[in-house]
Structures are given as structure tokens and as C-alpha cells.
C-alpha positions as CSV (number, residue, x, y, z in Angstrom):
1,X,17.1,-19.6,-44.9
2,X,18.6,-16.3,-46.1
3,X,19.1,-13.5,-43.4
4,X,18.8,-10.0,-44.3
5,X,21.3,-7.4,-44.0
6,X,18.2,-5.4,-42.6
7,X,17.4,-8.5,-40.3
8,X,20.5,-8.2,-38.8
9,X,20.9,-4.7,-38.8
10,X,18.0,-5.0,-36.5
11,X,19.3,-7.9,-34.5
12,X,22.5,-5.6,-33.8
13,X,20.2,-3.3,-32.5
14,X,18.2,-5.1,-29.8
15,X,21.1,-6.3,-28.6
16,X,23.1,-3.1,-28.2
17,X,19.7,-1.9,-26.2
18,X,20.4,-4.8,-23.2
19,X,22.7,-3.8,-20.4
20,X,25.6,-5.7,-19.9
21,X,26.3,-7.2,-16.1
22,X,28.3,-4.0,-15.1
23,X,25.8,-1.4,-16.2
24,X,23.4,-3.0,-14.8
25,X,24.5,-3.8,-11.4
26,X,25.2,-0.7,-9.1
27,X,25.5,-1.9,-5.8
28,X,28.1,-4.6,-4.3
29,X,25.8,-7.7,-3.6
30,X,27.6,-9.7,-0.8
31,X,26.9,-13.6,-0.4
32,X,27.8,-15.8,2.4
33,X,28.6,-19.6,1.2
34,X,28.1,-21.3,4.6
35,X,29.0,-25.0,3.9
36,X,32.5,-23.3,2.4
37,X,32.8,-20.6,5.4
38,X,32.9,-17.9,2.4
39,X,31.8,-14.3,2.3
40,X,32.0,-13.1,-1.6
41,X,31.5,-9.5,-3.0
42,X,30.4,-9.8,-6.7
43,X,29.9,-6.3,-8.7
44,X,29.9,-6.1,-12.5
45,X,29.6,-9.7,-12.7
46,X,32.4,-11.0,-11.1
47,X,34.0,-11.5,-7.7
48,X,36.4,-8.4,-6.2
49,X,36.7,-9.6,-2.8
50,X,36.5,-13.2,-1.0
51,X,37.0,-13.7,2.6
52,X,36.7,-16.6,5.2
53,X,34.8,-16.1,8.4
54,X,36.2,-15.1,11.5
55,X,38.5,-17.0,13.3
56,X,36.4,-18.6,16.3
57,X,32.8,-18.0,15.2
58,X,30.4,-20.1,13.1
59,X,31.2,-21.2,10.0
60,X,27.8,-20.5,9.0
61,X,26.8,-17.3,9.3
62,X,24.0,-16.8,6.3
63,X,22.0,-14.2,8.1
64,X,23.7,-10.7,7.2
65,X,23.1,-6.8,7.8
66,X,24.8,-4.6,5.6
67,X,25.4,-0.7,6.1
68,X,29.1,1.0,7.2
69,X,29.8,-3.2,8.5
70,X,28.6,-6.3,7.5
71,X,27.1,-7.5,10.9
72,X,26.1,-11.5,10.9
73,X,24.1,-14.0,12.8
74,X,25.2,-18.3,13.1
75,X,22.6,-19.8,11.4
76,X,21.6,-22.1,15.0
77,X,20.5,-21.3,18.1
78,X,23.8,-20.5,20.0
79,X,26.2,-20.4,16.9
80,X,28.3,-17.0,16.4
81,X,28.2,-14.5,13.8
82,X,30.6,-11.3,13.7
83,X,30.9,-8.3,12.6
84,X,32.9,-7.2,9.6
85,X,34.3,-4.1,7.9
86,X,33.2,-3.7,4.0
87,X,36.3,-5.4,2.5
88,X,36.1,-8.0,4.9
89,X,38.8,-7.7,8.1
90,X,37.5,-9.3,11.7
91,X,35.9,-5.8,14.0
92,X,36.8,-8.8,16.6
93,X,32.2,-8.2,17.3
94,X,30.5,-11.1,18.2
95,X,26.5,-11.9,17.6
96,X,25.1,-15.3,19.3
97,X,21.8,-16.7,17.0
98,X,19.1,-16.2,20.3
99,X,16.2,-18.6,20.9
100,X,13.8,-18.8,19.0
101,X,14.2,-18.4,15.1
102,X,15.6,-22.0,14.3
103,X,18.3,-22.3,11.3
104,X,17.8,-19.0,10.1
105,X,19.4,-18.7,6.0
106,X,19.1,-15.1,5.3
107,X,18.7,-11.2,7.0
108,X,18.4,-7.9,6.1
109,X,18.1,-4.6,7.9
110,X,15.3,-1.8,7.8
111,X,17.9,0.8,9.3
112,X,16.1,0.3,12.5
113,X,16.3,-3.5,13.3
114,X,17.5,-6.6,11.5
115,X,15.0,-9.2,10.3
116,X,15.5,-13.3,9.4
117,X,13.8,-16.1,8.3
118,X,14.3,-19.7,9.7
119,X,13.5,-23.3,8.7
120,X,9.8,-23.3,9.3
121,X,9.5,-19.9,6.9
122,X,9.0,-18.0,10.0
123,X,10.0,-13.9,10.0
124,X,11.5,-12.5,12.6
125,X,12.3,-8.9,13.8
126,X,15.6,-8.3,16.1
127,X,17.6,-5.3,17.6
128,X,20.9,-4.7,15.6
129,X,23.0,-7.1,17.9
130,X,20.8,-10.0,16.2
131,X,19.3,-10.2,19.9
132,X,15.2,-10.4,21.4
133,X,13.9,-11.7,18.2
134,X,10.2,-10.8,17.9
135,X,7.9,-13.5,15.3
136,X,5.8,-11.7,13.1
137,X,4.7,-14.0,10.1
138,X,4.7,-17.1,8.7
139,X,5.9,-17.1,4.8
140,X,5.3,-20.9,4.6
141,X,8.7,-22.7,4.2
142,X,12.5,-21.6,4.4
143,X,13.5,-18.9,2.1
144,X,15.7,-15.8,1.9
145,X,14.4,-11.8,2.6
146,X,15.0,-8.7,1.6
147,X,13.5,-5.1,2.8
148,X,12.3,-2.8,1.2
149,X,12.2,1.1,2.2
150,X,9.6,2.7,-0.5
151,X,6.7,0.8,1.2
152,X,7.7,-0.8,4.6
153,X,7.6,-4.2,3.2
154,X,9.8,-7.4,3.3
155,X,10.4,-9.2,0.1
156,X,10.6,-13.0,0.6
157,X,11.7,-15.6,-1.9
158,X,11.4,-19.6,-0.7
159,X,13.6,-22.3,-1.7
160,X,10.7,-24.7,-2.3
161,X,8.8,-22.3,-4.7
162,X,8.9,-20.1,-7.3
163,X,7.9,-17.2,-6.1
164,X,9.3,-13.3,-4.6
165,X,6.1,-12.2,-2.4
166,X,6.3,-8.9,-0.9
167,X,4.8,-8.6,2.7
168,X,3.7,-6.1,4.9
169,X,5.9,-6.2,8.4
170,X,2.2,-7.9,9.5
171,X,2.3,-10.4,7.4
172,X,-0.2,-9.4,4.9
173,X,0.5,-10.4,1.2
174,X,0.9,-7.1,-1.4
175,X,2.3,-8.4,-4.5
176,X,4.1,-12.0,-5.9
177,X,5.5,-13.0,-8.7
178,X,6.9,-16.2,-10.4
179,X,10.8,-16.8,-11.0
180,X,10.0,-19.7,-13.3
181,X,12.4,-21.9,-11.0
182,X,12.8,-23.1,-7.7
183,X,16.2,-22.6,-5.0
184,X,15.8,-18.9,-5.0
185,X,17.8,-17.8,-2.6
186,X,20.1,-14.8,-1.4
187,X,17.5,-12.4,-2.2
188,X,18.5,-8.8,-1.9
189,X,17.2,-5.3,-2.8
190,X,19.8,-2.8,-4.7
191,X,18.6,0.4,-3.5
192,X,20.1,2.6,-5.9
193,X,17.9,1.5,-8.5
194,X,15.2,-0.4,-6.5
195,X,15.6,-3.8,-8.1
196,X,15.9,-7.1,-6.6
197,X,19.1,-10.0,-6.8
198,X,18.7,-13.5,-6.4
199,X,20.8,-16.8,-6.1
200,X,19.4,-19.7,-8.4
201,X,20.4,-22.5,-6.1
202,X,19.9,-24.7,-8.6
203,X,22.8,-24.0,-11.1
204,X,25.2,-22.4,-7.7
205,X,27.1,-19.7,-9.3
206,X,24.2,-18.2,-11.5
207,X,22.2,-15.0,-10.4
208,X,19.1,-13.1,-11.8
209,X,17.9,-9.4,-11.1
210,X,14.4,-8.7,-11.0
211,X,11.9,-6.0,-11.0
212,X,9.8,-5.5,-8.5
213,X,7.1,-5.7,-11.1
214,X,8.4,-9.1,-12.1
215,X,10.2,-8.5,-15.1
216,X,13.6,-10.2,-15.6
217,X,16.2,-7.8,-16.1
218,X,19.5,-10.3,-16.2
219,X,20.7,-13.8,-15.6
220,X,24.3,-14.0,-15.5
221,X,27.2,-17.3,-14.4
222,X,30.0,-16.5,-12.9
223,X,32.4,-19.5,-12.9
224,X,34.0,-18.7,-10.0
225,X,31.0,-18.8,-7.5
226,X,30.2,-22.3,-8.9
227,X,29.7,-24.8,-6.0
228,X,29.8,-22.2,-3.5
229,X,26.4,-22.5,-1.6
230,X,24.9,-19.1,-1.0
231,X,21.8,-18.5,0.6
232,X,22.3,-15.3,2.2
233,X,22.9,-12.2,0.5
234,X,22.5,-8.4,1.0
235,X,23.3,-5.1,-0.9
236,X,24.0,-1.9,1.2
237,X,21.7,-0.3,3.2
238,X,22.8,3.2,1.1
239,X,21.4,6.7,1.0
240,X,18.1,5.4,2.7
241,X,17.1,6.6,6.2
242,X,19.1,4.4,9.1
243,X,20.3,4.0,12.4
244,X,23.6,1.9,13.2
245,X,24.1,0.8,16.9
246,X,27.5,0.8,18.5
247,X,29.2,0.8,21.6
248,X,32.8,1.2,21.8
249,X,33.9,-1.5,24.2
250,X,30.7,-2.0,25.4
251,X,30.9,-0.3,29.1
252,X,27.9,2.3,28.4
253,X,24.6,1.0,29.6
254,X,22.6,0.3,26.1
255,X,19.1,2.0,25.9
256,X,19.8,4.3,23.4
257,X,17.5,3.8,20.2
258,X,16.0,5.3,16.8
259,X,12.2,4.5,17.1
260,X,11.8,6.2,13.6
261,X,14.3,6.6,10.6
262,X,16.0,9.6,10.0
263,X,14.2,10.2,6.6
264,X,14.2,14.0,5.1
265,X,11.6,16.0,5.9
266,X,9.9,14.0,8.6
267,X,9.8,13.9,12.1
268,X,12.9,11.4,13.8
269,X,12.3,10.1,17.5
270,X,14.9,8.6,19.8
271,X,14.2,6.8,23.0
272,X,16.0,6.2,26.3
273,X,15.6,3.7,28.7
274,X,14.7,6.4,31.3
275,X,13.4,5.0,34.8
276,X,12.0,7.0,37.8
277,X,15.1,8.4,38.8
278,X,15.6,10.3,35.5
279,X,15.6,13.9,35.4
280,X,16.9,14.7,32.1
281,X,17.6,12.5,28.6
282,X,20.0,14.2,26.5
283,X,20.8,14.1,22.7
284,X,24.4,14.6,21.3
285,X,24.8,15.1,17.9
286,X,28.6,14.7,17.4
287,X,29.5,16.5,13.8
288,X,32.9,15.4,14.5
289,X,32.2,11.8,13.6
290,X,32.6,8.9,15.7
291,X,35.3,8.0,18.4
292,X,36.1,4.6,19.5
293,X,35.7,5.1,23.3
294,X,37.4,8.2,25.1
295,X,37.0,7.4,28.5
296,X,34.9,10.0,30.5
297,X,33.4,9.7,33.8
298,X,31.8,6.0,34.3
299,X,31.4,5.6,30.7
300,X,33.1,6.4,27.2
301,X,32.5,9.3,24.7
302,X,31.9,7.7,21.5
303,X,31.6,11.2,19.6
304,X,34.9,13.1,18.7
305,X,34.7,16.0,21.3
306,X,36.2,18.6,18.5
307,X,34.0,20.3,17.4
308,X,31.4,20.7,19.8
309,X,28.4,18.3,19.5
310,X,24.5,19.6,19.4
311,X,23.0,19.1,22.6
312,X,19.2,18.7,22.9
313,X,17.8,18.0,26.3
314,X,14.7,16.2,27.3
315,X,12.3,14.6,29.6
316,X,12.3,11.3,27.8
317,X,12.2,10.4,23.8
318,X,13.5,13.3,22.0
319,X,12.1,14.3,18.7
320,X,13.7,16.2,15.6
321,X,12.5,17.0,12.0
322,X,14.7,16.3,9.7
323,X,15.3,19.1,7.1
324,X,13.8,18.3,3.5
325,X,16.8,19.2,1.6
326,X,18.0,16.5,-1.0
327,X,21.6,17.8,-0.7
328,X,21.5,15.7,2.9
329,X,21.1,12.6,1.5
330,X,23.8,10.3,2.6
331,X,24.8,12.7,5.0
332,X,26.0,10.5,8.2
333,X,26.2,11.7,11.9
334,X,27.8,9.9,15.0
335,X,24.8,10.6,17.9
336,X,25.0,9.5,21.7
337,X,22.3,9.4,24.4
338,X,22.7,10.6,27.9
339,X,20.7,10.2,30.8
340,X,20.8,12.5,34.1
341,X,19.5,10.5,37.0
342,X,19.2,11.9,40.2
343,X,21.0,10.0,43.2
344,X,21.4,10.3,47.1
345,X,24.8,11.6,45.8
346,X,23.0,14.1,43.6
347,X,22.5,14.1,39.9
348,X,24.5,11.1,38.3
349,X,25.2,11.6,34.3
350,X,24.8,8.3,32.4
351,X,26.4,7.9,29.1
352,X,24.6,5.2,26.8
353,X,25.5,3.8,23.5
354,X,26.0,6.0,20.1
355,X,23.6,5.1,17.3
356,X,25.2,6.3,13.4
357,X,22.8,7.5,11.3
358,X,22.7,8.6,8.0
359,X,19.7,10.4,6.6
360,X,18.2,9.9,3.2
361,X,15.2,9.2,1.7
């Protein structure tokens, strides 16, 4: 057979028309290889960062959270997860797997809580210290998650079928779609361009990004992943609406919570775990950033006093619209709640934890 000069003039072209591995991932995708106690970052199609898990906690740790940290769950009841910065060193955080979700492979966050999915293919919702889990569906068998933020949905892929099926946080089924292969695991959304990252277990070491619409964008090796066995896997919870719990050395009370994300142009509500007693809840809004725990009263500050926070004082959850200006996006704020509870003393001023949010779509 003869082949044109035209033929391959055309073949030259097709080909220039397909995006390599770097163009088209944008977002670090991190994996966790339990069985080797591994957390890898790959971008562009190859690994820039490895580390091992933290020294006296689980070594596996395949449910993962990922926003400013890299927050983790042990897979088993009882096991210990940890909390890491974005290249990887020890925040010296710990997160024990709770009853009730049994060897859980994979997590994800919604900004407002973290999610996993166990053994049986049952979903669960928890707070951001992976604690009071919360069932909300079965997906059938076990499998990996991902969420996503245009819809309020969790994408879920299983290791015994083919498919990615998006859900409703109810349960209810709104799209699937087939990989052509089973062992898809590690699932993960890249939010900067809304499509979805997968692990084919089958072949360990080789990854595909999806669609949503189910339309198979790239499969790609990378030699030094093979043998590593990743089933959990996340991309960072970037430029889209979230809340981040934290609390310094942990001596402020914790009931201090987004019940909405901070998304431009709508309406953002924080609660308090007021009781009878309370007179006052108070919201700090600390444009200085976040402090690591400056001792004050009973409690710590975990604002940076300079400049002056935004104080907005209420009777209970406190509500605030978010301007609708794109130039906010990825904007990030360290916030604190207080509560004022009257005493036989008098009033008694209780400082809470510090949620970091970051507004965005």
C-alpha cells in the first residue's frame, strides 16, 4: 500500500490537534498507594512529589480531602489518617476512621463536609475532622467518588463495573457512562476545567481523563506509578466556594460551621452551637489571615489581630451575601465564631474554632 504525501499531511494534522499529557492536565491529581504507604502528586504526566505517611498513623489512608491541606481518613474503623501540607510534611493532625463506614477507599470534599465510600458501596457524608458520618446511599459495591460543584452531585466509579454514575447527594441516579474496563478507581474531578481522572487498576500506573459527557479525553502510563496501588485520589478543591475547619491547638469549644458555601452572589450562613444561655453569636472576619493560636482569655485567637477583623453580631446563625464580583474568586479569608453567654458571673465570651474560606464560584 502506497501512502500519500496528502495522507500524511493529514495524519500530521490530527495528531498535532490532540493535547499532550501536560496541556491537558491542569490540576495536581494526588493518589494514595495504601499497600505501599505512598502519597504521589502526578501533573503533566509524571510524578513531582512522593511522600510516605506519617509517622505513627495508618499506613492506609485512601480516603483524602484536598484544599490548602491534604486531610485523610485510615481506611478501618479505628485506623488514623493525618493531615498534610500540599508538598507533603506531617501538620502532626490526626483523623480516627469513626463507626460506621467499613473499609472506606476513597473521599472527597464539597467545601462544606467530606464524603467516602466503603466496602458495601455505601456513601457517606462527614464533618471535616472525618467524624459523625451520616449514610446517604447505596452505589452498589466498593468504588471511588468524586464531587462535583456545578450540580451538587457525587460522581462514583466502582471497581467491579464499568461505569462513572453521577448521583444526587440523595441517591438518585443523573447520568452514567461506560469506561470500557473494570478497577476504576481514584476517581477525581479537576475543577479548573470540569473533567474527571481515574486510576485503571487493572494496568496500576495507567490513568484516563474523562468528560463528564463520557468522552475519553487521554489515557496515559507512567512507569513510575507501576505497582503502586492507588485507589484514592483527589484534585484541589480550587476557586470553588469552601469552608476549611481549623482549630489551632484545639482548646476553643468547636461549633462553629458554614451551613452554605461561600459562592458569589448568593447568600452564605454560619451557625453556632448557641444554647439558652447565649445572648449574642458573633462573626469575625479576620482580613489579616490566619494565626496559629494567640492565646486570649479562655481560648485562642486564630485570626491575626492586625488589621482589625469585621465584626457582625447576632442572635444565632449569621447570614451574608456574598458580593457577585468575579475578581473575588479565589479570594480566601481566615473567619472565627464567638459566642457571648450570659453567666452568674455575668456575660462570659466564648471563642470557637476558625473556619477558612475561600469564595468562588
Amino acid at each position: 500500500m502506497t501512502v500519500s504525501r496528502s495522507s500524511l499531511s493529514v495524519a500530521a494534522l490530527v495528531l498535532s490537534c490532540v493535547p499532550t499529557i501536560a496541556d491537558a492536565q491542569l490540576s495536581e491529581y494526588y493518589l494514595v498507594a495504601g499497600d505501599q504507604s505512598m502519597f504521589h502528586i502526578l501533573q503533566g504526566g509524571v510524578v513531582t512529589l512522593s511522600w510516605q505517611t506519617a509517622v505513627g498513623t495508618s499506613t492506609h489512608q485512601y480516603p483524602l480531602a484536598v484544599t490548602t491541606t491534604v486531610r485523610t481518613m485510615g481506611t478501618d474503623v479505628g485506623w488514623t489518617g493525618a493531615e498534610y501540607d500540599l508538598i507533603g510534611n506531617d501538620l502532626t493532625i490526626r483523623y480516627t476512621h469513626p463507626p460506621g463506614p467499613i473499609y472506606a477507599w476513597d473521599g472527597t470534599t464539597d467545601g462544606l463536609s467530606h464524603y467516602t465510600i466503603d466496602s458495601s458501596g455505601n456513601v457517606f457524608r462527614l464533618d471535616q475532622t472525618w467524624a459523625n458520618p451520616v449514610q446517604l446511599f447505596d452505589a452498589g459495591s466498593i468504588g471511588s467518588l468524586t464531587y462535583d460543584p456545578t450540580n451538587d452531585s457525587l460522581w462514583v466509579s466502582q471497581f467491579g463495573t464499568m461505569n462513572l454514575t453521577e448521583y444526587s447527594l440523595s441517591g438518585t441516579v443523573l447520568r452514567s457512562f461506560s469506561t470500557g474496563h473494570l478497577q476504576n478507581m481514584a476517581l477525581a474531578l479537576d475543577h479548573a476545567d470540569g473533567t474527571l481522572w481515574l486510576h485503571d487498576r487493572r494496568t496500576m500506573g495507567t490513568f484516563e481523563q474523562w468528560s463528564r459527557t463520557g468522552q475519553l479525553l487521554a489515557r496515559f502510563s507512567v512507569a513510575g506509578l507501576a505497582g503502586q496501588n492507588m485507589l484514592g485520589g483527589e484534585m484541589p478543591f480550587r476557586r470553588v466556594a469552601r469552608c476549611a475547619f481549623r482549630n489551632g491547638n484545639g482548646i476553643n469549644s468547636v461549633g462553629f460551621s458554614c451551613v452554605t458555601r461561600p459562592a458569589l452572589g448568593r447568600s452564605w450562613t454560619t451557625t453556632f452551637n448557641a444554647n439558652p444561655n447565649t445572648v449574642a453569636t458573633i462573626l469575625c472576619l479576620g482580613t489579616g489571615g490566619p494565626a496559629s493560636g494567640i492565646r486570649f482569655g479562655n481560648g485562642e485567637l486564630l485570626f491575626a489581630p492586625a488589621p482589625s477583623p469585621v465584626l457582625t453580631i447576632g442572635s444565632g446563625d449569621i447570614t451574608l451575601l456574598v458580593p457577585n464580583q468575579p475578581w473575588l474568586i479565589g479570594a480566601s479569608v481566615s473567619t472565627q465564631g464567638l459566642r457571648v453567654d450570659s453567666s452568674a458571673a455575668g456575660p462570659q465570651l466564648v471563642l470557637l474554632n476558625a473556619q477558612d474560606v475561600e469564595l468562588g464560584r
